[in-house]
N, C-alpha and C positions, 0 to 999 in steps of 0.2 A: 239285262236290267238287274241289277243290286235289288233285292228281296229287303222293303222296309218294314218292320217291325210295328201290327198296328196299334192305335192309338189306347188302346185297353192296359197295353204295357206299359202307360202314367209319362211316354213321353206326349211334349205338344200336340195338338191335333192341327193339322194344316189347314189350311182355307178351303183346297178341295173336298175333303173330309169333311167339312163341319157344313157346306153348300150343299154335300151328298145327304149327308143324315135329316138337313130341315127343310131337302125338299119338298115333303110330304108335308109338314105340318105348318109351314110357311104360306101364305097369300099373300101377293099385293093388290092392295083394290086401287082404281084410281080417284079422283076426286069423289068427291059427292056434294047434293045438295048440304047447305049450310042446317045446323041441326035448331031449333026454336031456343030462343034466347041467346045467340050467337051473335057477334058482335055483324052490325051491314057495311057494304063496303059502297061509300058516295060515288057511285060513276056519273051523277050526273056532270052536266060542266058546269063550272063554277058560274056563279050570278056575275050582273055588272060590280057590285063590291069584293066578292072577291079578285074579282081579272084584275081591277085595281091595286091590289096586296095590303085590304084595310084588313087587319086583326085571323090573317087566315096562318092557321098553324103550319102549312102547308110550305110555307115562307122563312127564309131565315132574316138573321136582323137588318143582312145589306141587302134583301130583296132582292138576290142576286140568282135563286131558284129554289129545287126542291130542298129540304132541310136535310143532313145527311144523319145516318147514324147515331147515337153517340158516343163518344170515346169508349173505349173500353176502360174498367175503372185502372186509377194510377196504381201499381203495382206497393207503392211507397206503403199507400194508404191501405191496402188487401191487409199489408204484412201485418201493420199497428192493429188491423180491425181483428184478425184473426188468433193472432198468436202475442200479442197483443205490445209487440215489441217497436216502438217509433226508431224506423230504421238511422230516418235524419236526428235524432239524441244519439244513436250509439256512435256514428261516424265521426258526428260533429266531434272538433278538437285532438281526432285521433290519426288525419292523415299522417301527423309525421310519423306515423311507425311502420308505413309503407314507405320503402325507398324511392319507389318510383312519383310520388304525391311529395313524399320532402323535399325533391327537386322542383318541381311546380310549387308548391308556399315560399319556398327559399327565392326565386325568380319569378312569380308570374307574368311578365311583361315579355319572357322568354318562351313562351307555352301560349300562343295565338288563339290554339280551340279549348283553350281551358277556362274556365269564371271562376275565382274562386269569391264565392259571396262574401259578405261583412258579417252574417254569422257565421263561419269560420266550417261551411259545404263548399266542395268542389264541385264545379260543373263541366262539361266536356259537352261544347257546343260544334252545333254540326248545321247544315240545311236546313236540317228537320226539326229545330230547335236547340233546346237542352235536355240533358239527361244529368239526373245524378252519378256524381264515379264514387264505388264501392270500394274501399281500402283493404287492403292483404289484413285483416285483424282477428281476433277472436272474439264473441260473446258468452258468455258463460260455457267455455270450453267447445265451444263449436265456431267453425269459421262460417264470418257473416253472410260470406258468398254461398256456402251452401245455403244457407238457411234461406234467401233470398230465392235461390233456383229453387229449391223444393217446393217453397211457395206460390210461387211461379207454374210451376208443375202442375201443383191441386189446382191453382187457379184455374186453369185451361183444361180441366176436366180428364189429368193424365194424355195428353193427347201427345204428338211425338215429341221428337227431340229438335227435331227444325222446328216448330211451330214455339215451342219452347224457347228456344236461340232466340226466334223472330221477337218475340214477345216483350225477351227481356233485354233488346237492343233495344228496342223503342222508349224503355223507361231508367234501365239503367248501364252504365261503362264500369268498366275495370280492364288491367291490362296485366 
């Protein structure tokens, strides 16, 4: 077995390492009673008005069961809130300086899953709806794609590089 040099020597500490060192000062407790002022949770079953689905939150609009999540926020909207950049201004009217978008304005009728809206956004529609597509451009000396993914990144609290991917297929294309 190769002799690894430990962790004190500033490289990475591994998983096993870091599960060895906090065994000691780590507990898991399991549930517990709810602590006073804590929000209660209705098990009872619902009255005759609710089973009905008059006014019960529980319900979505088509009455059709329990109400699901809700979206996670548009990523469009993250970018403008945060950094404070409205990513639909910067794109708008700049597809053509992507080659690949000049072909889609120049034909759209040839380009099936593409929309290009009447304010002058490309769409790249799929099953799952539409997505904005991101053009090859610059913003103030940085490309919009990165700026986009990075955002995207923080959004999701640094969490991997798939989850990241996942993320930003669901709200934005480019190719």
């Amino acid at each position: 077995k190769v002799a690894v040099p430990g962790a004190e020597t500033g490289r990475p500490e591994t998983g096993r390492e870091f599960a060895a060192r906090m065994k000691d000062r780590f507990v898991l407790k399991g549930p517990r009673e709810p602590k006073e002022g804590a929000g209660e949770k209705n098990i009872n079953p619902p009255n005759s008005e609710e089973a009905q689905g008059a006014n019960t939150p529980h319900n979505d609009k088509t009455g059709s069961g329990p109400k699901s999540e809700p979206p996670p926020p548009s990523l469009i909207h993250v970018v403008k809130d945060t950094m404070g950049i409205d990513i639909t201004d910067v794109v708008k009217g700049r597809y053509e300086e992507d080659q690949f978008f000049k072909l889609i304005l120049e034909s759209p009728k040839d380009y099936r899953n593409f929309e290009v809206d009447p304010s002058g956004l490309v769409y790249q529609q799929s099953d799952g709806g539409r997505v904005l597509c991101i053009p090859k451009i610059l913003y103030k000396g940085r490309s919009i794609r990165e700026i986009v993914i990075a955002e995207a990144h923080t959004l999701l609290a640094h969490l991997s590089a798939r989850k990241t991917i996942a993320y930003l297929r669901d709200h934005v294309w480019w190719k």
